[in-house]
N, C-alpha and C positions, 0 to 999 in steps of 0.2 A: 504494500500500500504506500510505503513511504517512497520507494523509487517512482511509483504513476505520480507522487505529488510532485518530484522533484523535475522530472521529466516536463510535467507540466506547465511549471513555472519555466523553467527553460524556454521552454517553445513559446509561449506568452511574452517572454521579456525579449527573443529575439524577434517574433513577429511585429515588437511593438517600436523597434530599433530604427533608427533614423538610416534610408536608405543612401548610402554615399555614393554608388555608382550610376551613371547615365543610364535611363531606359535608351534600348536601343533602335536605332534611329534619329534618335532627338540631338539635336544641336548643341555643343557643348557652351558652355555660358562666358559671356567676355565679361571680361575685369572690369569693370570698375572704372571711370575714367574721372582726372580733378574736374571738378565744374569750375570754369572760368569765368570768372563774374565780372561785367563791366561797368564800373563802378559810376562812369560819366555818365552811360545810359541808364542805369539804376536811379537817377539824380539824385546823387551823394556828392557833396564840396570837397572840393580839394583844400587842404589846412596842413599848417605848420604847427607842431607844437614848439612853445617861448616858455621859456622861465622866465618868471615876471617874479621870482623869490623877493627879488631886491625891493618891491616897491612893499609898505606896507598893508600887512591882510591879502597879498597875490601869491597864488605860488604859480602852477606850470597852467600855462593859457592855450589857447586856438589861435594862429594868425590866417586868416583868410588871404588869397593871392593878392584882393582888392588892398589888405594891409590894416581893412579890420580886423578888432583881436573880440574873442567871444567869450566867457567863462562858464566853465562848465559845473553845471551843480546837479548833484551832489562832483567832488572831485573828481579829477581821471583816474582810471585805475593803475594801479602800478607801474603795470607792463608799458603803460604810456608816456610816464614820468620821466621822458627823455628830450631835453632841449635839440631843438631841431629833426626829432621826427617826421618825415609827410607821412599823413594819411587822410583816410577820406571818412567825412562824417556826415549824418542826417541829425540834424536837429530842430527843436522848437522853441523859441523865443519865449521868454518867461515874460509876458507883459504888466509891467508895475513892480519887479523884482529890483529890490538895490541890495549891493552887497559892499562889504566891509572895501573891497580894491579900487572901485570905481572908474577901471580902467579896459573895461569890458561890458557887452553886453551880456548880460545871465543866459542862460542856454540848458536844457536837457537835452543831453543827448539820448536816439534816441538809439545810433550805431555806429561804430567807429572800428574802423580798418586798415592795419599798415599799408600803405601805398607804394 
């Protein structure tokens, strides 16, 4: 009795086993490829990040190509914390927002990507 249990279970757990190999005929599956995103056409800004440390209540800003500077609140995240960065962001204008630096307009972003 106990070998039909085991037997059982056997043949249960391998029928229930994830097939690896191609049924045949079927076309075998292609990789994967990067998705290449076009950031201009997405309409995402091109920006510089500034350290604006020196002035007070600024630390690291947005400079738009135009040479407007943005501030981003909440802060940038880490990974971004690098004076002269490009990359490219979507944002939204905080309207009525004033902050401590006053040397930028407030801004959520709402994406930001190395360029």
């Amino acid at each position: 009795m106990r070998t039909y249990l085991v037997i059982g279970i056997a043949l249960f757990v391998l029928s229930c086993s994830k097939k690896t190999a191609p049924a045949s005929g079927s076309r075998p599956l292609k990789a994967e490829s990067a998705e290449v995103v076009d950031y201009a056409k997405a309409k995402y800004t091109a920006a510089t990040v500034v350290d604006m440390s020196e002035l007070d209540g600024c630390g690291f800003m947005l400079k738009l190509e135009s040479g407007r500077k943005l501030q981003p609140s909440p802060a940038l995240a880490e990974e971004f914390c690098v004076n002269d960065t490009a990359v490219w962001i979507k944002y939204q204008v905080q309207k009525g927002a004033a902050g401590i630096c006053m040397s930028g307009q407030i801004v959520t972003l709402v994406d930001i990507q190395n360029r």
